[in-house]
Jmol script that loads the backbone (N, CA, C; Angstrom):
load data "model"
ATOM      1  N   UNK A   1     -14.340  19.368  17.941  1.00  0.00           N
ATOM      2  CA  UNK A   1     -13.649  19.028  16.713  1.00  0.00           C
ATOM      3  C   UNK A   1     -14.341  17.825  16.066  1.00  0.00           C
ATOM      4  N   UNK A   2     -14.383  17.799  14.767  1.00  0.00           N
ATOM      5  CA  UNK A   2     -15.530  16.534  14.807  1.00  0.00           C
ATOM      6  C   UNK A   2     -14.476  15.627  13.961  1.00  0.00           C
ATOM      7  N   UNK A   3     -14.564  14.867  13.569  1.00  0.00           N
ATOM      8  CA  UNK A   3     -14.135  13.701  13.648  1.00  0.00           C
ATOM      9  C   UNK A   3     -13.323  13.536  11.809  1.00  0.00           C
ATOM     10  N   UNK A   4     -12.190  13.177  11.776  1.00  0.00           N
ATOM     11  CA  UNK A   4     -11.764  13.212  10.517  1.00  0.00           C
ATOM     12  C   UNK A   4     -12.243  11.923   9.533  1.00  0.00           C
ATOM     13  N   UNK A   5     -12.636  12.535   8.175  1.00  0.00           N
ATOM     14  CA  UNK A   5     -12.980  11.687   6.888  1.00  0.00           C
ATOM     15  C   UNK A   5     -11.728  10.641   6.757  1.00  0.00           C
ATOM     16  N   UNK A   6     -11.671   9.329   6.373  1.00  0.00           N
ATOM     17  CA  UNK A   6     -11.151   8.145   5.965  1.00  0.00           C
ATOM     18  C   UNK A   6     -10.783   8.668   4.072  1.00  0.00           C
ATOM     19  N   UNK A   7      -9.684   9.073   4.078  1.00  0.00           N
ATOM     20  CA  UNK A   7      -9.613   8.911   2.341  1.00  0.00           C
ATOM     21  C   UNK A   7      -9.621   7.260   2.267  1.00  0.00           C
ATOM     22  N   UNK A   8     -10.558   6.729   1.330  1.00  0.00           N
ATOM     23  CA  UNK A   8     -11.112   5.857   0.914  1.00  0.00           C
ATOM     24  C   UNK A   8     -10.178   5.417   0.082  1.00  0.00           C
ATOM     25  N   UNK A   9      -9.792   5.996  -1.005  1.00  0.00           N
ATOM     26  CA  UNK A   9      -8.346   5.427  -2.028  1.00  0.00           C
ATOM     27  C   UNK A   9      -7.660   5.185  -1.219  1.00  0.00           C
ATOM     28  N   UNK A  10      -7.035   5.786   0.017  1.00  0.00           N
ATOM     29  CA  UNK A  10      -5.933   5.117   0.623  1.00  0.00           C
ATOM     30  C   UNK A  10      -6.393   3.721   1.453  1.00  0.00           C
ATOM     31  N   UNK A  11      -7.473   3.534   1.769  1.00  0.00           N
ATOM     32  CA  UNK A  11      -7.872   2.808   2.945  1.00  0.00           C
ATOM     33  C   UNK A  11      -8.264   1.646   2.130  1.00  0.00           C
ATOM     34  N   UNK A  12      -8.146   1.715   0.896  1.00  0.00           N
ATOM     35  CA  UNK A  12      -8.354   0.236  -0.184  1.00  0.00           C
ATOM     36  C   UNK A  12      -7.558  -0.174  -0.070  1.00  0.00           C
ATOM     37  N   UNK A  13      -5.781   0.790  -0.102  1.00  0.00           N
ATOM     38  CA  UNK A  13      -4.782   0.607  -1.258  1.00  0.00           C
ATOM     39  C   UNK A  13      -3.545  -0.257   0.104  1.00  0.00           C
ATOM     40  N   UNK A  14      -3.791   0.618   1.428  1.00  0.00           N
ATOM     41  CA  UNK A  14      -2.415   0.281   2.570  1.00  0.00           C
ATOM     42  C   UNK A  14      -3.381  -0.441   3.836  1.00  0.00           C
ATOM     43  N   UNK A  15      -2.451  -1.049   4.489  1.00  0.00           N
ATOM     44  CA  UNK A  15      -3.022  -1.766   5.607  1.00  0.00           C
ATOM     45  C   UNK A  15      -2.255  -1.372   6.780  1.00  0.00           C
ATOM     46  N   UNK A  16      -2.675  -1.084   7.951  1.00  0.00           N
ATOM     47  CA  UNK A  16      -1.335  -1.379   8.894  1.00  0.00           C
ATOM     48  C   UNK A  16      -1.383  -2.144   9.840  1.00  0.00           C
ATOM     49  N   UNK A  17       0.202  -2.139   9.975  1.00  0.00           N
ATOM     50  CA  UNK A  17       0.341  -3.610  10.610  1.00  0.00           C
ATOM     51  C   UNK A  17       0.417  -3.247  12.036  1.00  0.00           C
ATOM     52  N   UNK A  18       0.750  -4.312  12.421  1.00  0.00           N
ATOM     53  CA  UNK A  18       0.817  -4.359  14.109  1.00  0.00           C
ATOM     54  C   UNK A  18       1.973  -3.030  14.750  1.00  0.00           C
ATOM     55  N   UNK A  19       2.900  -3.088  13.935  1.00  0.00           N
ATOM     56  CA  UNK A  19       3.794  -2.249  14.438  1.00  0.00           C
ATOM     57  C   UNK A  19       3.791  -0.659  13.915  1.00  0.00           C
ATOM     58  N   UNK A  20       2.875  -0.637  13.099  1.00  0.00           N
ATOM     59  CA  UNK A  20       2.550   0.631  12.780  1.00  0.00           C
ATOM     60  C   UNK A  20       2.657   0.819  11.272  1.00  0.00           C
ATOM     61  N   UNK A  21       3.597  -0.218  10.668  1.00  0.00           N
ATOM     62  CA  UNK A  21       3.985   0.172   9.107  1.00  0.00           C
ATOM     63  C   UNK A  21       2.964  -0.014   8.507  1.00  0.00           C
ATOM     64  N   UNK A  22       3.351   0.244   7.213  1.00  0.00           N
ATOM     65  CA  UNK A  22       1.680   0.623   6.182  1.00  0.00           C
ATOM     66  C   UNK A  22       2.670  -0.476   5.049  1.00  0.00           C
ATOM     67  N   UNK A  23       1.476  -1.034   4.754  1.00  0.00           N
ATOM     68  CA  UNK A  23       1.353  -2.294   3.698  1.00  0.00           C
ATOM     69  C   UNK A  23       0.967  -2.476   2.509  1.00  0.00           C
ATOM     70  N   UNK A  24       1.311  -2.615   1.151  1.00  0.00           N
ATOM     71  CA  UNK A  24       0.873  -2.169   0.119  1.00  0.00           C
ATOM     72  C   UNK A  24       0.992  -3.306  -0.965  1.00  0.00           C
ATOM     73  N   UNK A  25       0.180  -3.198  -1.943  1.00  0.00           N
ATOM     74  CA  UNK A  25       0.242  -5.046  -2.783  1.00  0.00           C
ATOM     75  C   UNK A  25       1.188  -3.800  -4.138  1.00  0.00           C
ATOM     76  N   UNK A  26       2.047  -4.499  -4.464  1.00  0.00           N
ATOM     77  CA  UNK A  26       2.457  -4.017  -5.729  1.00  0.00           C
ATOM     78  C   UNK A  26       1.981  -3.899  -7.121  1.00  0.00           C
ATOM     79  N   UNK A  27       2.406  -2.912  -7.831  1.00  0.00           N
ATOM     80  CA  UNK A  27       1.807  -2.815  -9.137  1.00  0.00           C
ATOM     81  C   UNK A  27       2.175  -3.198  -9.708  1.00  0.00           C
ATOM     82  N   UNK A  28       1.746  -3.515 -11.413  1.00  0.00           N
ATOM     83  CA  UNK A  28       1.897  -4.162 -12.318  1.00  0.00           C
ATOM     84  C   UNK A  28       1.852  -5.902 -12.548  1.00  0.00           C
ATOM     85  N   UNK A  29       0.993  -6.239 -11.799  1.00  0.00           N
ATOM     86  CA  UNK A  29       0.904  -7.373 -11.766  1.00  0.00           C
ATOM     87  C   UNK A  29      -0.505  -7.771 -11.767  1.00  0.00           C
ATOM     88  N   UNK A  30      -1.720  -7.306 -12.789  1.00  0.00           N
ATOM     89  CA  UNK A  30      -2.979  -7.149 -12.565  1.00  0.00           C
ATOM     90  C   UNK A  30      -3.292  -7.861 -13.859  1.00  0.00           C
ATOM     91  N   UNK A  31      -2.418  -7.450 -15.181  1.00  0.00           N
ATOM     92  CA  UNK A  31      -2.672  -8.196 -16.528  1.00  0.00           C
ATOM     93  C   UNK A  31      -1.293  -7.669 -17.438  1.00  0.00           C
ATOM     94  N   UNK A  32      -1.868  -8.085 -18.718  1.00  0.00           N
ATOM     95  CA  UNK A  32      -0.597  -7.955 -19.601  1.00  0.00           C
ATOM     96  C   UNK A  32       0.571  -8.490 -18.947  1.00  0.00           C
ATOM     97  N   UNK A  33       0.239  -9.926 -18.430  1.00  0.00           N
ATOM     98  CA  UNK A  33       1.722 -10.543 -18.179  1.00  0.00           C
ATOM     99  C   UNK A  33       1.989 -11.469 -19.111  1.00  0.00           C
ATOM    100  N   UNK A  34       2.061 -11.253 -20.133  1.00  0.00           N
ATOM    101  CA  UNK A  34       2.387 -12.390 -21.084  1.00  0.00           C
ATOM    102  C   UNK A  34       4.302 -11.776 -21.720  1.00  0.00           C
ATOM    103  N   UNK A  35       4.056 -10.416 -21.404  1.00  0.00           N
ATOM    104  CA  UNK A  35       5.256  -9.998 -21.854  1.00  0.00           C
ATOM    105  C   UNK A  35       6.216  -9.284 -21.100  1.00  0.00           C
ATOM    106  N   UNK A  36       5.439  -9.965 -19.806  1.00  0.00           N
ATOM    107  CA  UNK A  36       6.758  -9.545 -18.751  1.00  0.00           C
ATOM    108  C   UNK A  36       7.506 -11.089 -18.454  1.00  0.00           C
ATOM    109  N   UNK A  37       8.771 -10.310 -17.712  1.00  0.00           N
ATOM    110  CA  UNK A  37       9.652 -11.704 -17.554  1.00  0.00           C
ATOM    111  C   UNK A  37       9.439 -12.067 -16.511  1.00  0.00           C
ATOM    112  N   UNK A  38       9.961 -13.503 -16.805  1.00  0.00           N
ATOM    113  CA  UNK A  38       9.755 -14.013 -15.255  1.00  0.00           C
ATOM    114  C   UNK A  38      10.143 -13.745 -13.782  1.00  0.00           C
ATOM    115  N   UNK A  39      11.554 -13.131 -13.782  1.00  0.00           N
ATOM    116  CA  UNK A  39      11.910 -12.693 -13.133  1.00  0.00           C
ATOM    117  C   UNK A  39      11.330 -11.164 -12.323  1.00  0.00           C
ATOM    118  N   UNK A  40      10.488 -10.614 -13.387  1.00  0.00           N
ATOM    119  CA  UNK A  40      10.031  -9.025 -13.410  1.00  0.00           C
ATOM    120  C   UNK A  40       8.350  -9.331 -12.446  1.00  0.00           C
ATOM    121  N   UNK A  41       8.138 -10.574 -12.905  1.00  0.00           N
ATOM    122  CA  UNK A  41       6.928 -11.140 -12.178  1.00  0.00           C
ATOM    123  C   UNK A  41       6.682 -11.736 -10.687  1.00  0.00           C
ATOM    124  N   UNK A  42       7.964 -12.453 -10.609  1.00  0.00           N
ATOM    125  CA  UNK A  42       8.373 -12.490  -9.507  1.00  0.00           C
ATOM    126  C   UNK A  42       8.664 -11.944  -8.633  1.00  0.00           C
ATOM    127  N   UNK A  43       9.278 -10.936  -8.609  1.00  0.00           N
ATOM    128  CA  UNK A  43      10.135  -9.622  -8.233  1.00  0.00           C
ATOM    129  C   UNK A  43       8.652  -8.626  -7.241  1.00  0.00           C
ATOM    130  N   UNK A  44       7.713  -9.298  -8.196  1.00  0.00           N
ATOM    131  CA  UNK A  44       6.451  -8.376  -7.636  1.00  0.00           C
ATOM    132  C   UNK A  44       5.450  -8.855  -7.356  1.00  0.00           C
ATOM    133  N   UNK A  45       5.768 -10.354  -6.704  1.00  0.00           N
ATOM    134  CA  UNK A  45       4.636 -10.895  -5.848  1.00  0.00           C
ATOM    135  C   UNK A  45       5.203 -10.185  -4.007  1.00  0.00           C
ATOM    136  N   UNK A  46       4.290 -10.846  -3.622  1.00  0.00           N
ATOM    137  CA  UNK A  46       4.151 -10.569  -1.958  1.00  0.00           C
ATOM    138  C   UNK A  46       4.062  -8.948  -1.669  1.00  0.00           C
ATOM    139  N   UNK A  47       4.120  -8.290  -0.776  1.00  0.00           N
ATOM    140  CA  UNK A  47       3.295  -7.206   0.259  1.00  0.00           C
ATOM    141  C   UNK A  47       4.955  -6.222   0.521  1.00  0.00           C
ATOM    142  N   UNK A  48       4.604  -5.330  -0.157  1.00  0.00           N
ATOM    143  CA  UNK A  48       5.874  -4.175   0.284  1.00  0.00           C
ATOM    144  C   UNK A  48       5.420  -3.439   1.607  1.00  0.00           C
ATOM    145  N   UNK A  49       6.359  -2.441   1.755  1.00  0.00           N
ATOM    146  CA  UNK A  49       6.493  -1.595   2.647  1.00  0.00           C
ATOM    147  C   UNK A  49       6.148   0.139   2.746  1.00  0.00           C
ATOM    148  N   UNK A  50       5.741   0.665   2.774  1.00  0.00           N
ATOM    149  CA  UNK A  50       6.094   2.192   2.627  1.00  0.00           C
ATOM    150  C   UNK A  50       7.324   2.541   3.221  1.00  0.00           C
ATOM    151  N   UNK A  51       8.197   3.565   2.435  1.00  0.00           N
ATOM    152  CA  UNK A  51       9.700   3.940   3.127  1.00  0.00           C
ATOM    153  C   UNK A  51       8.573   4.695   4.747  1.00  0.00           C
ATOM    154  N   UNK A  52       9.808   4.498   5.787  1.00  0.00           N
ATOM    155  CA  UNK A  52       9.342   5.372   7.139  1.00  0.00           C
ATOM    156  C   UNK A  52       9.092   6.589   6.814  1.00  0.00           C
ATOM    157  N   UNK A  53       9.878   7.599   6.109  1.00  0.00           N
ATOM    158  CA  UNK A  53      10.134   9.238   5.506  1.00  0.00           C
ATOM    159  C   UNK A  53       8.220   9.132   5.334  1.00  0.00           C
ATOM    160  N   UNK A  54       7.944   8.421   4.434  1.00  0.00           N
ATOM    161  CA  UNK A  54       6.120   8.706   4.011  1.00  0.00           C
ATOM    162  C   UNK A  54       4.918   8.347   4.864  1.00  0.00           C
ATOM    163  N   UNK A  55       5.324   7.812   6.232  1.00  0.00           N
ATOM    164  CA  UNK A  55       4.072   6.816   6.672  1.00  0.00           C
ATOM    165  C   UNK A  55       3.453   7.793   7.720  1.00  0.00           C
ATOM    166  N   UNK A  56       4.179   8.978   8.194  1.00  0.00           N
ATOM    167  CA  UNK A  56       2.926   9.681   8.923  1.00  0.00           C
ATOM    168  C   UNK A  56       1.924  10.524   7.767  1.00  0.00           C
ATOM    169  N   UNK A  57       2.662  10.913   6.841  1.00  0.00           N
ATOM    170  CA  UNK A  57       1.925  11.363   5.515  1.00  0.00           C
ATOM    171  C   UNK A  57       0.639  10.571   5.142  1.00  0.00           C
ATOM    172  N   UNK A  58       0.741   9.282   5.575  1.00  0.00           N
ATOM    173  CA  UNK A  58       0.019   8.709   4.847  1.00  0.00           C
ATOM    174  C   UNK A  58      -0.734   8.229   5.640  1.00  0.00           C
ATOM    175  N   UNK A  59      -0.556   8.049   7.253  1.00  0.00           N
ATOM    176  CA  UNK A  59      -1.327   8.064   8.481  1.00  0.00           C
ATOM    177  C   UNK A  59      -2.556   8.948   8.473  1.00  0.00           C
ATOM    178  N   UNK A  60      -2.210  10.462   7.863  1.00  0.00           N
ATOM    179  CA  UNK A  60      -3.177  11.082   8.232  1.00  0.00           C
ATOM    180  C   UNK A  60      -4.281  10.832   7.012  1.00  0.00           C
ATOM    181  N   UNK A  61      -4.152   9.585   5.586  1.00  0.00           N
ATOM    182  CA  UNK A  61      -5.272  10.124   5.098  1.00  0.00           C
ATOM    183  C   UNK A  61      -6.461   8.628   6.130  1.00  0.00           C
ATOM    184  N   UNK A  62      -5.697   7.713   6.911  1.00  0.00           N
ATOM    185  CA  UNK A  62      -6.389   6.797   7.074  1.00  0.00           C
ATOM    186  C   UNK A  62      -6.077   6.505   8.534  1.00  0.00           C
ATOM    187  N   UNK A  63      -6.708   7.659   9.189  1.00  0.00           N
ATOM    188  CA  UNK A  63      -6.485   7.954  10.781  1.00  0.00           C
ATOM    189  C   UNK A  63      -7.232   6.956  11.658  1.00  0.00           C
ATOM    190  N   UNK A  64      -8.579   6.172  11.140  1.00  0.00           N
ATOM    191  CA  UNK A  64      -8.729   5.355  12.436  1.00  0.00           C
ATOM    192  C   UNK A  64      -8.380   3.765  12.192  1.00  0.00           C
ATOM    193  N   UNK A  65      -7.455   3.713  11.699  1.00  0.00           N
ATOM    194  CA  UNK A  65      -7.221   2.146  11.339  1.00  0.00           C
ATOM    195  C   UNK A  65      -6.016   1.781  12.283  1.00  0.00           C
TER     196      UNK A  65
END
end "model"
wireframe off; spacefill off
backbone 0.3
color backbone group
């Protein structure tokens, strides 16, 4: 069996952690913040989660990490 491809978009986008969860930086926070609120800006700093329901889904595009 030879050895499975790394989807590359995913392997930019999630990290995983020690315990297995997959790690993700949130969107909308790249530009055009002049007309978001503060609160809306805030709201979307720091490192989310993937729900559990999606993370073997998403295991298989980034199998040796």
């Amino acid at each position: 069996m030879p050895k499975m491809k790394t989807h590359r978009g995913a392997a930019k986008r999630f990290k995983v952690t020690k315990n297995g969860k997959l790690k993700y930086r949130k969107s909308n926070r790249a530009h055009i913040l002049t007309k978001k609120t503060t609160k809306r800006k805030r709201q979307l700093r720091g490192a989310a989660y993937i729900a559990a329901a999606d993370t073997p889904r998403l295991k298989m595009l980034i199998p040796y990490k």
